[in-house]
C-alpha positions in Angstrom: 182.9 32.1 31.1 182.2 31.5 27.1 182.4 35.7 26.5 185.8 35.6 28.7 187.6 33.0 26.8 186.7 35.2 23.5 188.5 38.0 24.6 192.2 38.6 22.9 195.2 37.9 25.1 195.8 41.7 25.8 193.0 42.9 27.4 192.6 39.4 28.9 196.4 40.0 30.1 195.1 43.9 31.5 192.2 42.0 33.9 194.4 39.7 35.5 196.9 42.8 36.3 193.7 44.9 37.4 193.0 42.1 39.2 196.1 41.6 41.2 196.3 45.1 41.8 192.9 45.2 43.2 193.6 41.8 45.5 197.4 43.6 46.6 195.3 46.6 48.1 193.0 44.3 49.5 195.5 42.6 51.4 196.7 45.9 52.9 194.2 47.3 54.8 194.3 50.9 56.1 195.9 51.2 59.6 194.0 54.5 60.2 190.0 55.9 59.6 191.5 58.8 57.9 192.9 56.0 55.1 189.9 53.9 55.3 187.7 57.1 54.6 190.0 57.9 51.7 189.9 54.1 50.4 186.0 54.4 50.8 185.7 57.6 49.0 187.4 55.8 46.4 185.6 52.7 46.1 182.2 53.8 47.3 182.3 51.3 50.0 181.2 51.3 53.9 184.1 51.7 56.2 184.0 49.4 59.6 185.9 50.6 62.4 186.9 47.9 64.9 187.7 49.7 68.3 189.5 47.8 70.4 192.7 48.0 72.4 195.6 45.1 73.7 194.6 45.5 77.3 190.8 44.8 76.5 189.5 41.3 77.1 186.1 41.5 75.2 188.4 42.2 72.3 190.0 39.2 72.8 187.2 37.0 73.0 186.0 39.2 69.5 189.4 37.9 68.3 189.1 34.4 68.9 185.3 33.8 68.8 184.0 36.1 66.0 186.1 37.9 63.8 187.3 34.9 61.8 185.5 32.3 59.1 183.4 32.6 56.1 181.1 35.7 57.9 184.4 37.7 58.7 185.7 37.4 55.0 182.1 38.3 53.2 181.8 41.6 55.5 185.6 42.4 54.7 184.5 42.4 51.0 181.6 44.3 51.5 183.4 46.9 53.5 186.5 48.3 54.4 187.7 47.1 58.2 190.0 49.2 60.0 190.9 48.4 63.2 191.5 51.7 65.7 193.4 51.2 68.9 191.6 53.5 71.6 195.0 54.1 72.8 195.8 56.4 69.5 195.3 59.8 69.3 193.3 59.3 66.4 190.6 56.2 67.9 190.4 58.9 71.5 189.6 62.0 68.4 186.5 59.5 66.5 185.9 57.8 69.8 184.8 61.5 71.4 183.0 62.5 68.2 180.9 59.7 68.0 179.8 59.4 71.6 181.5 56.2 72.0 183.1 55.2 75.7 182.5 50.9 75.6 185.1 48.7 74.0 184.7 46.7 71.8 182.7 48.9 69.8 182.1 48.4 65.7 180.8 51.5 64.1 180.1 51.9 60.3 181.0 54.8 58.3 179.5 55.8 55.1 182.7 57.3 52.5 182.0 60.8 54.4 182.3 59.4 57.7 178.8 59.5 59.0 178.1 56.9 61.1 175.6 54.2 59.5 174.9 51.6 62.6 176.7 50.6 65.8 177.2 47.3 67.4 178.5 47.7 70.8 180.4 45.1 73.6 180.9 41.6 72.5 178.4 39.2 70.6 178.2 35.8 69.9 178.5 34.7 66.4 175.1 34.4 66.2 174.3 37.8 67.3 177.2 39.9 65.6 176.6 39.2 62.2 173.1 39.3 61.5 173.3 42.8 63.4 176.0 43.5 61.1 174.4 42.3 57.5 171.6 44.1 58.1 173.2 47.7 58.8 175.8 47.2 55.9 172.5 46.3 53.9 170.7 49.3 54.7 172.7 51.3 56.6 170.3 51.6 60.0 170.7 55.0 60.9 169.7 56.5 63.8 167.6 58.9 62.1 166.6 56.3 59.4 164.5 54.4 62.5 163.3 58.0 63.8 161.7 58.6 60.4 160.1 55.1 60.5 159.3 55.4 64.3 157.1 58.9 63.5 155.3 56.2 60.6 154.3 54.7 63.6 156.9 51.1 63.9 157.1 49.9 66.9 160.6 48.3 66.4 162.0 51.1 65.4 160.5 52.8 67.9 162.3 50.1 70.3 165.3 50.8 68.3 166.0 54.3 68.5 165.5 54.0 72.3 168.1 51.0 72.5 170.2 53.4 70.4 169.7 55.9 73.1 170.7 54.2 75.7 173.4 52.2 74.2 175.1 56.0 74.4 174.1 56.7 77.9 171.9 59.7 76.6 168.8 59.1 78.5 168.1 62.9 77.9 168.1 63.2 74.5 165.8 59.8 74.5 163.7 60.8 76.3 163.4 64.1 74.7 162.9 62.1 71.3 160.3 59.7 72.6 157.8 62.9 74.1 158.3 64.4 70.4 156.1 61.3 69.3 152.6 61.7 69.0 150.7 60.7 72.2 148.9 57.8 70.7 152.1 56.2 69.3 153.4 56.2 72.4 150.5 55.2 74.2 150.7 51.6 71.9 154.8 51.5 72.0 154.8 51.7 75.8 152.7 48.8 75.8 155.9 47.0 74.1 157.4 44.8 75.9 161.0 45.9 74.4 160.2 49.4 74.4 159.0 49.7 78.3 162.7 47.6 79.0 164.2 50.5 77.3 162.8 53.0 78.8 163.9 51.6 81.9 167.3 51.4 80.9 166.8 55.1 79.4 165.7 55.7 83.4 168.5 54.2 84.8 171.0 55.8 82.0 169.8 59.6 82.7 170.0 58.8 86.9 173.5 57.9 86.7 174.2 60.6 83.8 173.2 63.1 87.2 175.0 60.8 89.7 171.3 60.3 92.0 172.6 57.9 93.8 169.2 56.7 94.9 167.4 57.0 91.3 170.4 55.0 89.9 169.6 52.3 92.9 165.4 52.3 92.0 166.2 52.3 88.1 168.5 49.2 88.1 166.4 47.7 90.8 163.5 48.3 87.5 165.5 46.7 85.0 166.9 44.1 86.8 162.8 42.7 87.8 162.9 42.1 84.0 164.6 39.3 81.9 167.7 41.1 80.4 169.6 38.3 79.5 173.4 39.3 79.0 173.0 42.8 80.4 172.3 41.7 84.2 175.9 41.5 85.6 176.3 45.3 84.4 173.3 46.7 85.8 173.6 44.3 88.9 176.9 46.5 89.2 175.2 50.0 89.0 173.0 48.8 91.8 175.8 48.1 93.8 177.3 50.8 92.9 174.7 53.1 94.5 173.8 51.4 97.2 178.1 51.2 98.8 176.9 54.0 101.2 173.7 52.4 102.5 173.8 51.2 106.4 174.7 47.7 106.1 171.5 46.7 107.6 169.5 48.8 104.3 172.1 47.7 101.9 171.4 43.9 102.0 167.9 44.3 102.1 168.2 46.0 98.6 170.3 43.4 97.4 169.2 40.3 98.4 166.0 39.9 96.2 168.8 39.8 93.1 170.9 36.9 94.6 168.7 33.7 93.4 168.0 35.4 89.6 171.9 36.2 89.1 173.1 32.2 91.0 170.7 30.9 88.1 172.1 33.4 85.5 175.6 31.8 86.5 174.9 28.6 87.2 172.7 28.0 83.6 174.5 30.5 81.1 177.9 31.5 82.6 179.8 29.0 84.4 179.1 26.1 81.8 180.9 24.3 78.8 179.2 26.4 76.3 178.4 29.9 77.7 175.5 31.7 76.7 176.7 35.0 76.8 180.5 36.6 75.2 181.0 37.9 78.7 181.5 35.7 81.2 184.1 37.4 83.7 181.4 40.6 84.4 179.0 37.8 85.7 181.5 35.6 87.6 183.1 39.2 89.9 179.5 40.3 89.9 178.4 37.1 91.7 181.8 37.4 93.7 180.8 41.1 94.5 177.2 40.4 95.4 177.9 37.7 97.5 180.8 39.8 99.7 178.1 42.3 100.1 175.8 40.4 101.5 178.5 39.1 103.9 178.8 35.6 102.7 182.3 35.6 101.6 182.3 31.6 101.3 180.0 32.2 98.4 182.5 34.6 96.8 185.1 32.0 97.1 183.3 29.3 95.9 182.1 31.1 92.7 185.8 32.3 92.3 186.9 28.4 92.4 183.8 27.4 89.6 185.6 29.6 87.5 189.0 29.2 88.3 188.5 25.2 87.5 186.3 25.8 84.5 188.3 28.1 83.0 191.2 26.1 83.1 189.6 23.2 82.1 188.0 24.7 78.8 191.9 26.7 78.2 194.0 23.8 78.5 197.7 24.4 78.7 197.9 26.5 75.1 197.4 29.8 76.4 197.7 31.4 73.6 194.8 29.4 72.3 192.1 31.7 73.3 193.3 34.7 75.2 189.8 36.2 76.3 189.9 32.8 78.4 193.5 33.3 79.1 193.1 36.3 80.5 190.1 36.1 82.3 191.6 33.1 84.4 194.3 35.8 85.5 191.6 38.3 86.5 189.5 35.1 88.3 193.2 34.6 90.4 193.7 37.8 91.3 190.2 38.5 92.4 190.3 35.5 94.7 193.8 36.6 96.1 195.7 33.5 95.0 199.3 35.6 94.8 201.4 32.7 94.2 199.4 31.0 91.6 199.0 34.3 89.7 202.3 35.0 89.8 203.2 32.0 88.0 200.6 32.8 85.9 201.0 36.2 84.7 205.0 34.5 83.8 203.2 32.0 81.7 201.4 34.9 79.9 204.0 36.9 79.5 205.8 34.0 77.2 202.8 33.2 75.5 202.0 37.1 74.6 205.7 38.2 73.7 204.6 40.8 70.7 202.8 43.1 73.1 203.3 45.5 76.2 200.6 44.7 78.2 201.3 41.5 80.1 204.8 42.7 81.2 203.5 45.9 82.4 200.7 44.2 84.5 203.2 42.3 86.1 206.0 44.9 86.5 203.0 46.9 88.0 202.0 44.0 90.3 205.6 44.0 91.6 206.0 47.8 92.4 202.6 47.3 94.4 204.2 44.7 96.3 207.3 46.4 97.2 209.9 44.8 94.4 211.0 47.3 92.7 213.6 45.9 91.8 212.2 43.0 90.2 209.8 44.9 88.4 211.8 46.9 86.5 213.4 44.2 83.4 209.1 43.2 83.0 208.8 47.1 83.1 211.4 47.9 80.2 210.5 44.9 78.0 206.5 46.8 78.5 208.4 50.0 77.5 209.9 48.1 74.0 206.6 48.0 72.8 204.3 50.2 74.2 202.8 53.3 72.2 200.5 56.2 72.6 198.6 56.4 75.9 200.1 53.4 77.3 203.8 54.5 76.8 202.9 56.9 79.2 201.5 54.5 81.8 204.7 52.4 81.4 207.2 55.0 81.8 204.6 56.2 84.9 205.7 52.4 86.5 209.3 52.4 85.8 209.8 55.9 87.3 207.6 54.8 90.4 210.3 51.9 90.5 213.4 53.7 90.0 212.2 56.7 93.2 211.6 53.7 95.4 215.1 52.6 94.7 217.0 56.0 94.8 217.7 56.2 91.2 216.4 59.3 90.8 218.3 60.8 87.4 217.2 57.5 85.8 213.8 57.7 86.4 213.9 62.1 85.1 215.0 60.5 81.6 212.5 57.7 81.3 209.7 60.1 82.1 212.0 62.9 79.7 212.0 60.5 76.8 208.5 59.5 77.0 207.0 63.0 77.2 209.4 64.0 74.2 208.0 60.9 72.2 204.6 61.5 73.2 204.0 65.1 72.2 200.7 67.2 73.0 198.8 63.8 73.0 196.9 62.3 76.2 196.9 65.2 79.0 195.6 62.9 81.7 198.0 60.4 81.5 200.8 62.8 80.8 200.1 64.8 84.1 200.0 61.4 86.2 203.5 61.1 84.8 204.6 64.3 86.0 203.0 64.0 89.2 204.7 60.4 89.9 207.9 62.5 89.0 207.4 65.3 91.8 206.3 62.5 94.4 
């Protein structure tokens, strides 16, 4: 502080102007990678890409839970956040390139845009940010952990694999792992965290073929294990491939995973302080399980936990914490209470006014029931602010509307406008447009 107060007035007079400069680019972050890269290139600085999107409720929970406080604000200094709707042409181009399907997904960039670390789905606190200091320390590339793997670590043998099947390419990791020397992977299999992931790698490279009963022996594999978090999604894979089983066949390969997931539920999900970001995977997997095995009591009653809890730990601010928020929605829709959602989906509609996504769900809700009518004002305040891939979706609604009540010139220009404000961008979507159109 002694040398600062020695300068002279001018260039004391520059640094405070550098320095405001510096703070009003700070305060505008890039809306796009392409502008973060630039920045980076710039400054010499990591770039984080937050990909997310309105409709996605592990984004919200993110929002509400994580990204916020001291942590958030020292990784915004060390490097430049940019968050990247995967409804944008741009998220769907860097979303494809690097491999990445799961929201949320954060993904560092060095200034040339090659990827540093990933941290994928939602965290808690206490898991996000030490991932996240450690690969803005060092920048844990993939093939940083190969080259220590072949030195012969363990944990980085573990982590490649993770890294592997985090992508779904149980291929490639596998290929990788047989490149080791066989010694090394003699002494990593007997890892407890490397033979987990090569389970998972199992179970990833089944369902990459779509073996229906591989998929069913592989999750059966990884689910005998304690996998924390991950169970609901793998518990779903196993259901998943066992729809087609005789009834008789299916239950018996189901059964053995009802007591470990009711004590999952009952001891880290359905409680005041949740153990895991994802609670609404583990409450419709319980639901799901429990309809399988035919006891559709069960499915109700787990339905109601949450449906209570949930309301109890939201209060009456909705707009309080929207990963709760929505997930009550989801919980009231799963367990068929029409009425109550209803209401509900009103409620969130007032509380969420800036975006498209709670209008549409309910203007979507009402053509499914046969209200077209109604559905179309929640349907046109969607179209207001809807963009990108989910303009398309909208105008998809309003045009299924506007057939079912004869207003069939209408519903030409609302699909007209949105293709001409949409461009080349989004084929899939744009050719469900087109086909609701000819229907």
């Amino acid at each position: 502080m002694s040398n600062l107060l020695r300068r002279t007035i001018a260039p004391l007079t520059a640094a405070l102007m550098l320095a405001s400069l510096h703070a009003s680019a700070a305060d505008k972050a890039p809306t796009t990678i392409a502008d973060a890269l630039r920045l980076a290139a710039t400054q010499h600085r990591p770039v984080l890409v937050d990909f997310q999107a309105v409709w996605c409720y592990s984004c919200y929970y993110m929002a509400s839970h994580v990204l916020n406080g001291p942590e958030w604000e020292a990784a915004q200094r060390k490097a430049i956040v940019v968050e990247s709707d995967a409804d944008s042409p741009e998220a769907q181009t860097w979303m494809k390139k690097l491999k990445t399907s799961f929201l949320p997904t954060y993904v560092v960039l060095d200034e040339h845009g090659n990827e540093l670390g990933r941290i994928t789905a939602e965290q808690p606190r206490e898991k996000f940010y030490p991932q996240l200091d450690r690969i803005l320390a060092s920048g844990n590339t993939l093939d940083g952990f190969k080259d220590k793997a072949v030195k012969g670590s363990i944990d980085a043998v573990a982590a490649v694999l993770d890294a592997y099947q985090a992508r779904g390419e149980g291929d490639d990791g596998f290929a990788w792992f047989g490149s080791l020397p066989a010694s090394l992977q003699q002494n990593a299999r007997k890892d407890a965290r490397v033979a987990l992931a090569l389970d998972q790698l199992t179970l990833a490279r089944a369902k990459a073929s779509g073996n229906q009963p591989a998929i069913a022996a592989g999750a059966q594999k990884v689910l005998a294990q304690d996998i924390g978090c991950q169970r609901p999604y793998v518990l779903d894979n196993l259901l998943e491939a066992t729809e087609k089983l005789p009834a008789a066949q299916r239950k018996t390969a189901l059964q053995a995973q009802r007591k470990p997931l009711d004590r999952y539920v009952a001891t880290q999900v359905l409680v005041n302080q949740p153990a895991c970001a994802d609670q609404r995977s583990a409450v419709l997997a319980n639901a799901d399980l429990d309809e399988a095995l035919g006891d559709r009591a069960a499915a109700a009653a787990v339905l109601d936990r949450a449906i209570t809890l949930t309301r109890q730990r939201l209060g009456d601010d909705l707009a309080s914490d929207r990963n709760l928020a929505d997930n009550l929605r989801v919980y009231l829709l799963r367990a068929k209470r029409v009425s109550e959602l209803d209401a509900y989906q009103r409620k969130l509609i007032a509380a969420y006014p800036d975006d498209y996504v709670y209008a549409y769900r309910y203007g979507r809700s009402l053509v499914d029931a046969g209200k077209p009518s109604d559905a179309l004002p929640y349907l046109a305040q969607a179209a207001d602010k809807a963009y990108g891939a989910n303009r398309l979706a909208v105008a998809q609604q309003r045009v299924k509307a506007l057939k079912a009540l004869h207003r069939d010139e209408e519903a030409r220009k609302v699909a007209a406008d949105a293709l001409e404000t949409n461009g080349p961008w989004f084929p899939k979507q744009v050719a469900a447009l087109k086909a609701e159109l000819q229907a």
